[in-house]
C-alpha positions, 0 to 999 in steps of 0.5 A: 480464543486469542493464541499466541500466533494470533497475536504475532499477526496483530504486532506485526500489523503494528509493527508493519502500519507504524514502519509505514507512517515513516516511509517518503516513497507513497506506493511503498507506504500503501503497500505497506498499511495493506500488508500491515492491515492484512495482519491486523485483519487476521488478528481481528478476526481471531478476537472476533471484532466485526467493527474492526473486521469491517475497518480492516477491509476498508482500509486494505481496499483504501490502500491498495486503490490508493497503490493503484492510483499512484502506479497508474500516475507514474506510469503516465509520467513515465510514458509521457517523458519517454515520449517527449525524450524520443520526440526532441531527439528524432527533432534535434537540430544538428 
């Protein structure tokens, strides 16, 4: 039975996932679908939809790997220009 709080999660998983699209920042746009997909995934499972339950756990999964990747890069990024910072000012030619 779908009940109106059921039906808040789903717009909200609309609402959340189409915000997404639209943000530049990559590991906020993957936090975002997963929250969207959180939503939806509530909502899927209150129509009681095994496909779209299956589609909303793969793609949660998907985004928060995705999520993952992303920090793992940056932190490398980061990491790697402290780094080399720290190094040429410790080699500075006065």
């Amino acid at each position: 039975m779908i009940t109106y709080l059921n039906i808040i999660f789903g717009v909200l998983g609309l609402i959340t996932l189409t915000y997404a699209v639209w943000i530049k920042n990559d590991q906020r746009r993957g936090i975002l679908a997963a929250i969207g997909g959180a939503f939806l995934l509530v909502y899927s499972i209150s129509v009681h939809d095994a496909i779209f339950i299956i589609l909303q756990i793969v793609f949660i999964v998907s985004s928060l790997i995705e999520v993952i990747k992303i920090s793992k890069k940056n932190n490398q990024l980061y990491s790697k220009s402290w780094y080399e910072n720290h190094h040429l000012r410790e080699h500075r030619v006065l």
